[in-house]
mmCIF file as gemmi writes it, N, C-alpha and C atoms, coordinates in Angstrom:
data_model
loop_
_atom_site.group_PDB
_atom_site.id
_atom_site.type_symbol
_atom_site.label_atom_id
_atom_site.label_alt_id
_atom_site.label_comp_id
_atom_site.label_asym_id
_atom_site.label_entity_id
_atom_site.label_seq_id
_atom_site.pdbx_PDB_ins_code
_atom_site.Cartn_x
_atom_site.Cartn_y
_atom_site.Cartn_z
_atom_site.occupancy
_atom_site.B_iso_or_equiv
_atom_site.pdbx_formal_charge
_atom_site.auth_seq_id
_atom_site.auth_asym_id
_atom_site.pdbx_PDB_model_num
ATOM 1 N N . UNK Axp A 1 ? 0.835 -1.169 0 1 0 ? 1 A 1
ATOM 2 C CA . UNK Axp A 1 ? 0 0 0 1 0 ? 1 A 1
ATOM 3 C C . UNK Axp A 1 ? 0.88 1.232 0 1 0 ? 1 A 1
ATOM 4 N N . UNK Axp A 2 ? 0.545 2.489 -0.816 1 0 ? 2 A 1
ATOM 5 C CA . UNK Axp A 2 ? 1.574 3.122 -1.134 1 0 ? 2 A 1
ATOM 6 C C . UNK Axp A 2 ? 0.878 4.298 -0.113 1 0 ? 2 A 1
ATOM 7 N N . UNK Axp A 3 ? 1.565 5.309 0.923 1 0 ? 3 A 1
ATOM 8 C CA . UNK Axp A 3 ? 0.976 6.386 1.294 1 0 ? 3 A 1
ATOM 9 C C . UNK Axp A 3 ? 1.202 7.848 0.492 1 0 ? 3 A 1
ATOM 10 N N . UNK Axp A 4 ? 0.032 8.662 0.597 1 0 ? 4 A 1
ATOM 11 C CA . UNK Axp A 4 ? 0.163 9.687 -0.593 1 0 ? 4 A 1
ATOM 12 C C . UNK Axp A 4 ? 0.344 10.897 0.73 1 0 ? 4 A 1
ATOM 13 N N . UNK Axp A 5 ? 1.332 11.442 0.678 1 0 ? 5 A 1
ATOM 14 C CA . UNK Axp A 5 ? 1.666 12.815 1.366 1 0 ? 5 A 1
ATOM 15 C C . UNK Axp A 5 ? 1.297 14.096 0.381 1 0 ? 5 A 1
ATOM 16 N N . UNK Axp A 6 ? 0.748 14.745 0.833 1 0 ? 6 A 1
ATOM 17 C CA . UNK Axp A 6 ? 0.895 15.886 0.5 1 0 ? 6 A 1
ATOM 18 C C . UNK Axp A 6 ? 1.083 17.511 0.897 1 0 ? 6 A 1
ATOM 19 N N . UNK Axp A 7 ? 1.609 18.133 0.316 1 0 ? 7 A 1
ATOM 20 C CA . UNK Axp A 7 ? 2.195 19.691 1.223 1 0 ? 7 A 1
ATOM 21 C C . UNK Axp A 7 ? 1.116 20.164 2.318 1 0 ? 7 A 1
ATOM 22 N N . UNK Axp A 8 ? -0.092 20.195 2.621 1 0 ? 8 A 1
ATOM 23 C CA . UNK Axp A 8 ? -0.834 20.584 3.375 1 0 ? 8 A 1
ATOM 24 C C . UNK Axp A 8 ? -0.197 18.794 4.606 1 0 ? 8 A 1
ATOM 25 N N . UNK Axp A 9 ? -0.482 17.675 4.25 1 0 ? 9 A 1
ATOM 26 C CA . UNK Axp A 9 ? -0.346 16.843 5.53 1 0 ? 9 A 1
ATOM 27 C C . UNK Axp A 9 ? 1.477 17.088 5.964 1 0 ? 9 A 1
ATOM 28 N N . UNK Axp A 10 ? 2.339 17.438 4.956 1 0 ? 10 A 1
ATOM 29 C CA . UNK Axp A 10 ? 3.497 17.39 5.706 1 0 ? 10 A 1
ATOM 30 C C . UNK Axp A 10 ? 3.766 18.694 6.25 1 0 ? 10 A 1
ATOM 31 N N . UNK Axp A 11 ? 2.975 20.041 5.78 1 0 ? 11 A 1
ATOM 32 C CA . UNK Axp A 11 ? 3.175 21.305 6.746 1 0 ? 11 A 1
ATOM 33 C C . UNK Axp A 11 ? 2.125 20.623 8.131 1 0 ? 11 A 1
ATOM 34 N N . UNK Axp A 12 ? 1.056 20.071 8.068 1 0 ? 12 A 1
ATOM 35 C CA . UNK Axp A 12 ? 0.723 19.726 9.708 1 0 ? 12 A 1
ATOM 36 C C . UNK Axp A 12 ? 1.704 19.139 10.135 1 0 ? 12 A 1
ATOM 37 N N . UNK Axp A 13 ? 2.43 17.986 9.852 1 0 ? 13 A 1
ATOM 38 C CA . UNK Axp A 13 ? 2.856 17.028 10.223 1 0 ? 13 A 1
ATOM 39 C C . UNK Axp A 13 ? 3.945 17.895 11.034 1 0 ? 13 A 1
ATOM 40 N N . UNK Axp A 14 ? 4.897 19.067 10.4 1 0 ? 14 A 1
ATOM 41 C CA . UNK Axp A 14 ? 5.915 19.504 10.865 1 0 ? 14 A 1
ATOM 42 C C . UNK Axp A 14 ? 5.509 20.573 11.912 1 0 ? 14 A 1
ATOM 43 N N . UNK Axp A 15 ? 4.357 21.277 11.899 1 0 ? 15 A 1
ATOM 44 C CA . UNK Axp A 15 ? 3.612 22.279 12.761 1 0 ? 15 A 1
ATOM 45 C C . UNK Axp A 15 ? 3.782 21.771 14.477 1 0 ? 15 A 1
ATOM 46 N N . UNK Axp A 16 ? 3.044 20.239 14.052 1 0 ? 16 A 1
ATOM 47 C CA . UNK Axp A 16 ? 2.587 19.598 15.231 1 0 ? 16 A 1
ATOM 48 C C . UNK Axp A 16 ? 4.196 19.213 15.844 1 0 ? 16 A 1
ATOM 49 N N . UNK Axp A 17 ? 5.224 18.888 15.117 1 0 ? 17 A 1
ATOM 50 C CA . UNK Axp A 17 ? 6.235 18.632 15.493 1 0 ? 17 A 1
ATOM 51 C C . UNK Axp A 17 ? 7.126 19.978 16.006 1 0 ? 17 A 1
ATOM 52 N N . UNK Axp A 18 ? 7.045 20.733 15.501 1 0 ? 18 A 1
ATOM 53 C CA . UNK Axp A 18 ? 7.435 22.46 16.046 1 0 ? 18 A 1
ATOM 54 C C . UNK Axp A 18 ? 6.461 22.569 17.548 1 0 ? 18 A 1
ATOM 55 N N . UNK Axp A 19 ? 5.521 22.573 17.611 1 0 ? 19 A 1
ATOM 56 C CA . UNK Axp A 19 ? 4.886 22.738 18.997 1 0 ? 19 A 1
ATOM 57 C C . UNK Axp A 19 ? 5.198 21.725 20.178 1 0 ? 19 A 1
ATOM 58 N N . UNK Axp A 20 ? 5.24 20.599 19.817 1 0 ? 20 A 1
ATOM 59 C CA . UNK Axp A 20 ? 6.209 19.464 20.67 1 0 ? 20 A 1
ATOM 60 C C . UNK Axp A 20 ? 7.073 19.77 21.211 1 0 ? 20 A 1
ATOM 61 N N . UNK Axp A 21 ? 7.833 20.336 20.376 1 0 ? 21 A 1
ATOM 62 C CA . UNK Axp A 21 ? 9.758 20.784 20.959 1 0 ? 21 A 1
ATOM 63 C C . UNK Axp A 21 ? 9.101 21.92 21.652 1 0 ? 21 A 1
ATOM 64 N N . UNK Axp A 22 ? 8.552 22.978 21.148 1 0 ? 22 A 1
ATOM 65 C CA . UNK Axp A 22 ? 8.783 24.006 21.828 1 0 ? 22 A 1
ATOM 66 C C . UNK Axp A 22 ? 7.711 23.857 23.251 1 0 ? 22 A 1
ATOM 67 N N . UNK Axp A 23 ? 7.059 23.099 23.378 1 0 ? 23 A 1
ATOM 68 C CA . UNK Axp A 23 ? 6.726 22.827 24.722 1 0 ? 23 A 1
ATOM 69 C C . UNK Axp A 23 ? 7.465 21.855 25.832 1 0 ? 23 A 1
ATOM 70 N N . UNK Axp A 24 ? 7.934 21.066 24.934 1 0 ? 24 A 1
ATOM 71 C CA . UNK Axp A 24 ? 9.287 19.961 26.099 1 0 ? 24 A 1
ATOM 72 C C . UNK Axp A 24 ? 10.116 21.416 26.189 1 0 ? 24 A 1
ATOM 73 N N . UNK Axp A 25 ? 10.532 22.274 25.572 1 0 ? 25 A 1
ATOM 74 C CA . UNK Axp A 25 ? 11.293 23.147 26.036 1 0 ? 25 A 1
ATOM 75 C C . UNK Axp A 25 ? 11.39 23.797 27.145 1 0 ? 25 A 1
ATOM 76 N N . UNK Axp A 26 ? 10.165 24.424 27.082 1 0 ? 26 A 1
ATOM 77 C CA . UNK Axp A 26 ? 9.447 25.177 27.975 1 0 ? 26 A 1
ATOM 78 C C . UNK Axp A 26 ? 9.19 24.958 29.338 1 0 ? 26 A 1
ATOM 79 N N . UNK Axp A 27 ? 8.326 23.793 29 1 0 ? 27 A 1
ATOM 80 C CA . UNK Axp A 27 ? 8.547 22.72 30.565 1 0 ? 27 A 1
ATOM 81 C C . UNK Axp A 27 ? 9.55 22.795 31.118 1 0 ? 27 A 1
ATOM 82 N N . UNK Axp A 28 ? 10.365 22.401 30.241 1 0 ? 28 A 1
ATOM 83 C CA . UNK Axp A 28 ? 12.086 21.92 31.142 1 0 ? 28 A 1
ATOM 84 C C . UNK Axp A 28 ? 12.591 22.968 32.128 1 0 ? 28 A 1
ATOM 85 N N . UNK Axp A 29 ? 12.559 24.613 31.398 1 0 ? 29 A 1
ATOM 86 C CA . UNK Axp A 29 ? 12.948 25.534 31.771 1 0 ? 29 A 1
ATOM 87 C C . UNK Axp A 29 ? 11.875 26.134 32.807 1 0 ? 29 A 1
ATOM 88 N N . UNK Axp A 30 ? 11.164 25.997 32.475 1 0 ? 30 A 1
ATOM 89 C CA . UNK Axp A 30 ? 9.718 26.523 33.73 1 0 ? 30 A 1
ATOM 90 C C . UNK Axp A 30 ? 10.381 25.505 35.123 1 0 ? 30 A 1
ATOM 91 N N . UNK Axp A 31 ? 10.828 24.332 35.176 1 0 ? 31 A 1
ATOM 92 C CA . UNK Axp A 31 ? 10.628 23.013 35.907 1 0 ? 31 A 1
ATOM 93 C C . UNK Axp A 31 ? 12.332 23.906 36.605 1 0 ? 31 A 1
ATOM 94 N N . UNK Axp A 32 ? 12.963 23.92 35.739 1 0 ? 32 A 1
ATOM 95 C CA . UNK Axp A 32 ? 14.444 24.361 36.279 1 0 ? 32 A 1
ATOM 96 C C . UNK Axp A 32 ? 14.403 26.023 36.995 1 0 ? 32 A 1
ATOM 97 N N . UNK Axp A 33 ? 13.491 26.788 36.916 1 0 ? 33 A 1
ATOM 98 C CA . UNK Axp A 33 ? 13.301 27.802 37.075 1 0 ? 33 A 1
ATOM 99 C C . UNK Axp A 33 ? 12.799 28.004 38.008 1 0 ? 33 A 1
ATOM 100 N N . UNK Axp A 34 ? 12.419 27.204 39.081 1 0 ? 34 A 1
ATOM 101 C CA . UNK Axp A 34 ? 11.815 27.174 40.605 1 0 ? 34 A 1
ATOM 102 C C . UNK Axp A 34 ? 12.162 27.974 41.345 1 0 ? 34 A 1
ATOM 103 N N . UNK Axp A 35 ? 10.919 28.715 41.717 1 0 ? 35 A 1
ATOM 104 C CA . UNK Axp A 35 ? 11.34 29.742 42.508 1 0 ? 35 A 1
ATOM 105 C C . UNK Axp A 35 ? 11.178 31.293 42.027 1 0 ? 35 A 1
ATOM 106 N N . UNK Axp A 36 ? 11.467 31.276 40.792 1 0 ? 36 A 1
ATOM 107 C CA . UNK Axp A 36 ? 11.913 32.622 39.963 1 0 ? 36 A 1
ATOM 108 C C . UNK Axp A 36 ? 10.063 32.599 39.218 1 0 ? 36 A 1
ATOM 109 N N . UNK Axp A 37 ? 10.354 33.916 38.855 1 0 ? 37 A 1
ATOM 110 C CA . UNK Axp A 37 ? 9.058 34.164 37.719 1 0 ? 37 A 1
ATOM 111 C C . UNK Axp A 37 ? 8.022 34.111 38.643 1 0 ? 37 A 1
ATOM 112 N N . UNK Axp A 38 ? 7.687 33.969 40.028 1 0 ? 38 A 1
ATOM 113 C CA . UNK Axp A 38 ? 7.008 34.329 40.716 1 0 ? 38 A 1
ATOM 114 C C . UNK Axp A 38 ? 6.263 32.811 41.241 1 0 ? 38 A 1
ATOM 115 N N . UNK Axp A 39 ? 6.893 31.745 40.941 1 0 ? 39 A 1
ATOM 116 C CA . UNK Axp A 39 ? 6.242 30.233 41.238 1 0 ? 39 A 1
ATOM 117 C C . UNK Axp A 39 ? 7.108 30.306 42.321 1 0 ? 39 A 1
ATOM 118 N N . UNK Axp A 40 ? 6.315 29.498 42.916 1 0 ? 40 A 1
ATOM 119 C CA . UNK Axp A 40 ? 6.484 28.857 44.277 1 0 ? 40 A 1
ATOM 120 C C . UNK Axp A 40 ? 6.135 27.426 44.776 1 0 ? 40 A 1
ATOM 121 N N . UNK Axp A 41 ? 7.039 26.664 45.25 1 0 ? 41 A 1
ATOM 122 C CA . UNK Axp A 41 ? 6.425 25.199 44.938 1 0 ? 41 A 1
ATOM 123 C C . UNK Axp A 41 ? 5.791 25.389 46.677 1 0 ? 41 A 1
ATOM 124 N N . UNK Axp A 42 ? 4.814 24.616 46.535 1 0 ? 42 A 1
ATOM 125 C CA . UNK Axp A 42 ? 3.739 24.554 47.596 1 0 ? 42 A 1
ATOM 126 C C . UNK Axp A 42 ? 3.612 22.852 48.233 1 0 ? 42 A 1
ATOM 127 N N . UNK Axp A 43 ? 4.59 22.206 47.888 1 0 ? 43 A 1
ATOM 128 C CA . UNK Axp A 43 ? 5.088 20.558 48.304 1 0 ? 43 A 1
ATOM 129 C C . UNK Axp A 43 ? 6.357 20.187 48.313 1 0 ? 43 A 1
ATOM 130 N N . UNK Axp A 44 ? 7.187 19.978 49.27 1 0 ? 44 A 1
ATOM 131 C CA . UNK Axp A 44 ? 8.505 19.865 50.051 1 0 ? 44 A 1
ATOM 132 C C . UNK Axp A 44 ? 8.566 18.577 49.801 1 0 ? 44 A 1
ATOM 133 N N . UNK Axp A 45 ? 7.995 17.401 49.547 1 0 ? 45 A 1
ATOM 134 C CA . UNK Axp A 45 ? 7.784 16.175 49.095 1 0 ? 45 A 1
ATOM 135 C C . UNK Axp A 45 ? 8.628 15.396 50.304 1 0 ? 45 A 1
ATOM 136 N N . UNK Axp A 46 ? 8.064 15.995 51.137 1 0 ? 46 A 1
ATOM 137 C CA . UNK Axp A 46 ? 8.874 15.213 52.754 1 0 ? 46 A 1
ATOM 138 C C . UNK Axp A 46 ? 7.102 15.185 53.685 1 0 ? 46 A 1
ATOM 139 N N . UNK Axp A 47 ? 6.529 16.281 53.739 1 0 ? 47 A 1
ATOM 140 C CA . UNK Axp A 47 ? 5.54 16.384 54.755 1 0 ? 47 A 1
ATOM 141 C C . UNK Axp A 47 ? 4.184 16.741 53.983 1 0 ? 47 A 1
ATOM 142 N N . UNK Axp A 48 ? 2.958 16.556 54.445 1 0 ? 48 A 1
ATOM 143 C CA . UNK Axp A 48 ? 1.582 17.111 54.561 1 0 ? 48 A 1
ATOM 144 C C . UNK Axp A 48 ? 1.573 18.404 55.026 1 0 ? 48 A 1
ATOM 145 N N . UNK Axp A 49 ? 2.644 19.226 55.494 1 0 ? 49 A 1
ATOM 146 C CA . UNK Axp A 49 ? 2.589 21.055 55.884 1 0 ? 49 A 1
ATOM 147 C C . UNK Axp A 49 ? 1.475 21.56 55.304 1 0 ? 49 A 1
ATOM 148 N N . UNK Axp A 50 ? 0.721 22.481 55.711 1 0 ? 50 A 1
ATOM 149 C CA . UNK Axp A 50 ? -0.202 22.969 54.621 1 0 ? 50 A 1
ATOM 150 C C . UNK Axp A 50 ? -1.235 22.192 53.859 1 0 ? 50 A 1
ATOM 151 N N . UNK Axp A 51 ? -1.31 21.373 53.901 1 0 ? 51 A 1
ATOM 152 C CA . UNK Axp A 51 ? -2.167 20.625 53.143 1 0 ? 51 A 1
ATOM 153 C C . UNK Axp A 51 ? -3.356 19.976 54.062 1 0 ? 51 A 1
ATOM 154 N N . UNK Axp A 52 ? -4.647 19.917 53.588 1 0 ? 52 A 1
ATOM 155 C CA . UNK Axp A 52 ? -5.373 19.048 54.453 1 0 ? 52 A 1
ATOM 156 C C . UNK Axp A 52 ? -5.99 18.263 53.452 1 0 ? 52 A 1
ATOM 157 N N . UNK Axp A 53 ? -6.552 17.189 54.093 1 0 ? 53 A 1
ATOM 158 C CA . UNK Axp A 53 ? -7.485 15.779 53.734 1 0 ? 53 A 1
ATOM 159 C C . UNK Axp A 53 ? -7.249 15.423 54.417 1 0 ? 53 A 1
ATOM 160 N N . UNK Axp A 54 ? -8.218 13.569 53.997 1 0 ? 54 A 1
ATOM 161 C CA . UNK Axp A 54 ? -7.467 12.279 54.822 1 0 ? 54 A 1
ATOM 162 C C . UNK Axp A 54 ? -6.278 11.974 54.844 1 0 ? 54 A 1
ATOM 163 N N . UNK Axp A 55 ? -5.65 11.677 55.512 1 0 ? 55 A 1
ATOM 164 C CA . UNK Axp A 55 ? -4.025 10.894 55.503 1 0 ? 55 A 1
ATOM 165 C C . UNK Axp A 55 ? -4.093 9.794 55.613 1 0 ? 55 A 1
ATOM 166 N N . UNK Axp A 56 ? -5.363 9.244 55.715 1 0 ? 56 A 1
ATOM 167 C CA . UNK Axp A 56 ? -5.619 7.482 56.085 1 0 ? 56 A 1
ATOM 168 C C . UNK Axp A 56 ? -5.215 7.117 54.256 1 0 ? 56 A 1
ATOM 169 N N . UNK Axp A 57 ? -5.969 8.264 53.524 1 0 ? 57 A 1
ATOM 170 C CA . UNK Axp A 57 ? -5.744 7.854 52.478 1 0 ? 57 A 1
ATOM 171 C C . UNK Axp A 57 ? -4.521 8.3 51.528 1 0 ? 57 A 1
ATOM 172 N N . UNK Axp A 58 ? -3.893 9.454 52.014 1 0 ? 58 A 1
ATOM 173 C CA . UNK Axp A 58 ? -3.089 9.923 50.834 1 0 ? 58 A 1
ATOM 174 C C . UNK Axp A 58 ? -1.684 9.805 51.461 1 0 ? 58 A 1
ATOM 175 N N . UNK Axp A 59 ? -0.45 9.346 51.314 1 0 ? 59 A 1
ATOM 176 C CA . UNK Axp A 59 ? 0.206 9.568 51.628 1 0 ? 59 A 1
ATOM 177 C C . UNK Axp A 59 ? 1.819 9.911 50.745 1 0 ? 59 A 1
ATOM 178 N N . UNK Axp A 60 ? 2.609 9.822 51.164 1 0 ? 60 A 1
ATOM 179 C CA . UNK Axp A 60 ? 4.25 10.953 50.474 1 0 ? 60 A 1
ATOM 180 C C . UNK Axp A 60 ? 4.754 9.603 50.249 1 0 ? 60 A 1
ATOM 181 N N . UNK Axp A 61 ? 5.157 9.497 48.908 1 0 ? 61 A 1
ATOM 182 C CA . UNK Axp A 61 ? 6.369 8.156 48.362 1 0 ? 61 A 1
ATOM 183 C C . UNK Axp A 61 ? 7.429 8.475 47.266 1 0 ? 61 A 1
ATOM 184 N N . UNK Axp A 62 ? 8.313 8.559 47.771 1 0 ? 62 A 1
ATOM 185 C CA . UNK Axp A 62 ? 9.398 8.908 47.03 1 0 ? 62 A 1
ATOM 186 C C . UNK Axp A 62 ? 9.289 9.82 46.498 1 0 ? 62 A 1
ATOM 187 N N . UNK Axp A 63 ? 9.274 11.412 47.443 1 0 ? 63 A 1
ATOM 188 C CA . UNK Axp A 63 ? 9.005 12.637 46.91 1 0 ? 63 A 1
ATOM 189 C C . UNK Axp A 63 ? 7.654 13.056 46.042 1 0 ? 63 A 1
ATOM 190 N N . UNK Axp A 64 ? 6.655 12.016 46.222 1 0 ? 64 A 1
ATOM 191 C CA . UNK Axp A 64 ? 5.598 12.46 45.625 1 0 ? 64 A 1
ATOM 192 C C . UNK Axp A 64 ? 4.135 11.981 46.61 1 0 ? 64 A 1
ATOM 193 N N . UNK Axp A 65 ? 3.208 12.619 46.379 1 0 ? 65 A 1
ATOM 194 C CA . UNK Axp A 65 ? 1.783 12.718 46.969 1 0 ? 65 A 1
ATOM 195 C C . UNK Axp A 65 ? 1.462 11.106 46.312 1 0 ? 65 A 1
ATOM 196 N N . UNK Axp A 66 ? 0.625 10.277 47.294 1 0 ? 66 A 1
ATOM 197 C CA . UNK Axp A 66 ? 0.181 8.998 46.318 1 0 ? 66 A 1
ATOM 198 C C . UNK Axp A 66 ? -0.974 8.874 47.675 1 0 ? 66 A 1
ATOM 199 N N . UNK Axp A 67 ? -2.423 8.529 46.311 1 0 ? 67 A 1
ATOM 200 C CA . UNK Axp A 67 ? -3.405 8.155 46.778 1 0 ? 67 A 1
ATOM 201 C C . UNK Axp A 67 ? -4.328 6.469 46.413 1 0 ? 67 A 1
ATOM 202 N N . UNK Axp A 68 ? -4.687 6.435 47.767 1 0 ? 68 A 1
ATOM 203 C CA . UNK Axp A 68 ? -5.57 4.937 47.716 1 0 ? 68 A 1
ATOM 204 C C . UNK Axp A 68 ? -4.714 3.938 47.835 1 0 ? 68 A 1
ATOM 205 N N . UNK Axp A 69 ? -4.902 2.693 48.068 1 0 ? 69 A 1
ATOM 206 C CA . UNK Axp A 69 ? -4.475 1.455 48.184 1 0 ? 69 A 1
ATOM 207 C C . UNK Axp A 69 ? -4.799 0.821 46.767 1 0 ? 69 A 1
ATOM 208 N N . UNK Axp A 70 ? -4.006 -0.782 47.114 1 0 ? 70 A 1
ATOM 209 C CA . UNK Axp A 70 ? -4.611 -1.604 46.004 1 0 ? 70 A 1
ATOM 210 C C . UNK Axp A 70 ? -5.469 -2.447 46.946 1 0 ? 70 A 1
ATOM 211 N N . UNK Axp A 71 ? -4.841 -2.638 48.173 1 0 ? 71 A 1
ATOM 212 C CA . UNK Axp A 71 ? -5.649 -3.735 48.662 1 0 ? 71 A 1
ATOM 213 C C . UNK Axp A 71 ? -6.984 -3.346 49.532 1 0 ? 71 A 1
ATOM 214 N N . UNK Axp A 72 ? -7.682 -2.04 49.6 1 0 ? 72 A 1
ATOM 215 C CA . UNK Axp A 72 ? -8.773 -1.786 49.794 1 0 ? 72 A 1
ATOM 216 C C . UNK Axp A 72 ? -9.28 -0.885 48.688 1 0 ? 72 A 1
ATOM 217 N N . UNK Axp A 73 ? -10.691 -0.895 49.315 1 0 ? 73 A 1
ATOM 218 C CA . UNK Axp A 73 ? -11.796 0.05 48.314 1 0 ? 73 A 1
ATOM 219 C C . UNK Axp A 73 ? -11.952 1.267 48.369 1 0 ? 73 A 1
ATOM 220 N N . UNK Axp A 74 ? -11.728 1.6 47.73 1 0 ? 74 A 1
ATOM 221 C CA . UNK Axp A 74 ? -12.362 3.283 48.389 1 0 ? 74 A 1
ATOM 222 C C . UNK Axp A 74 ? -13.593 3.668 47.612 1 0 ? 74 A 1
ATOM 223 N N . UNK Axp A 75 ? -14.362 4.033 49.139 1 0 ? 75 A 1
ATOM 224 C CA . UNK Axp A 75 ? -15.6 4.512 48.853 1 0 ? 75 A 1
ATOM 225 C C . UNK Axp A 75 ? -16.417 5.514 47.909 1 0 ? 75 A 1
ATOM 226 N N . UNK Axp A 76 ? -15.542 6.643 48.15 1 0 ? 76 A 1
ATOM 227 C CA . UNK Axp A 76 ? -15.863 7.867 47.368 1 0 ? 76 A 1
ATOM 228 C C . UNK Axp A 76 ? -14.512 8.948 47.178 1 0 ? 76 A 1
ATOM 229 N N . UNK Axp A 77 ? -14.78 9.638 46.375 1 0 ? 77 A 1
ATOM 230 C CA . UNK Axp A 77 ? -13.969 10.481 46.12 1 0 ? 77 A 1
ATOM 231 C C . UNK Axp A 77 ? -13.215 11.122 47.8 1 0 ? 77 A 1
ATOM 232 N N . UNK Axp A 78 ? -11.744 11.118 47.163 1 0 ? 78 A 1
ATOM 233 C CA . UNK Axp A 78 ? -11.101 12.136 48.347 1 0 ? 78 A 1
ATOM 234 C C . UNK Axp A 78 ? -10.36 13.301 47.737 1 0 ? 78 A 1
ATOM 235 N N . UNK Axp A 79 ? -10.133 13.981 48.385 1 0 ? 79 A 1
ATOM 236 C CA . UNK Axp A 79 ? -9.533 15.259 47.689 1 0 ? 79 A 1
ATOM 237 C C . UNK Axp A 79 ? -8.624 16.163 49.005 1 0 ? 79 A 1
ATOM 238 N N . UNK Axp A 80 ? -6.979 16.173 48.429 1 0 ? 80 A 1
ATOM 239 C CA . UNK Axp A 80 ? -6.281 16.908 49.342 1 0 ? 80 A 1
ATOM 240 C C . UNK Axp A 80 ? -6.453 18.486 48.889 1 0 ? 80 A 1
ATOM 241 N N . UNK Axp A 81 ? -5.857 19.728 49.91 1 0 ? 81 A 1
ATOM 242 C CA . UNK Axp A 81 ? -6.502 21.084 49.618 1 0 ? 81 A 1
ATOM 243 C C . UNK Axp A 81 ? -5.227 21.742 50.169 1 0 ? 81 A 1
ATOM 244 N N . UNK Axp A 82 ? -4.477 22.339 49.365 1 0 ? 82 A 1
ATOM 245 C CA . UNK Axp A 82 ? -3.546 23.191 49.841 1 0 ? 82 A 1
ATOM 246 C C . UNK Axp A 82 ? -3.885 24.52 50.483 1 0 ? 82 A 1
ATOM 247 N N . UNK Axp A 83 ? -3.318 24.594 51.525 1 0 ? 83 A 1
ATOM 248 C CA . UNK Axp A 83 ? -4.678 25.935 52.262 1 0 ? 83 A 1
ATOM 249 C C . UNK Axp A 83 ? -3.03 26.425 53.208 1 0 ? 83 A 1
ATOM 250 N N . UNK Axp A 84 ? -3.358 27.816 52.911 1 0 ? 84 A 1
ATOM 251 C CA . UNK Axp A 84 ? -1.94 28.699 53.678 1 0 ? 84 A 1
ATOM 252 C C . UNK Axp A 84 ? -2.184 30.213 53.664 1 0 ? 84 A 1
C-alpha cells in the first residue's frame, strides 16, 4: 500500500512537530526555574505542611503525593486542599 503525502499533511505534520519541541522546552525551563518568575512550589515532598485531607488515604512516596491502596476500596472520592 503506497501512502500519498501531501504539502498541506506534511506542513501539519511539521507544525505539530514544532509545537512538541517548543513545549518539552518550555517545561524543562519553567521546571528548572523554581522559585523565579514568581512560582512557588507549595510541596517539600517530605511532609503534609499545609495541606489538608485524609491521611488514612493519601500519603508521600518517594518525593511524591500517592493516593488509595490496592488492597482496599475506596468509597468515594477524596480530595487533598492546599490551604496557607
Amino acid at each position: 500500500m503506497k501512502y500519498k503525502f501531501s504539502m498541506k499533511t506534511s506542513a501539519r505534520t511539521l507544525a505539530l512537530i514544532l509545537v512538541a519541541v517548543v513545549l518539552v522546552g518550555n517545561s524543562r525551563r519553567i521546571s528548572a526555574d523554581d522559585g523565579e518568575n514568581g512560582f512557588q512550589s507549595i510541596f517539600n515532598g517530605e511532609t503534609f505542611d499545609h495541606w489538608e485531607g485524609d491521611k488514612n488515604v493519601f500519603r508521600i512516596e518517594d518525593a511524591a503525593i500517592v493516593g488509595g491502596t490496592l488492597s482496599n476500596r475506596i468509597p468515594h472520592n477524596f480530595f487533598l486542599r492546599y490551604k496557607r
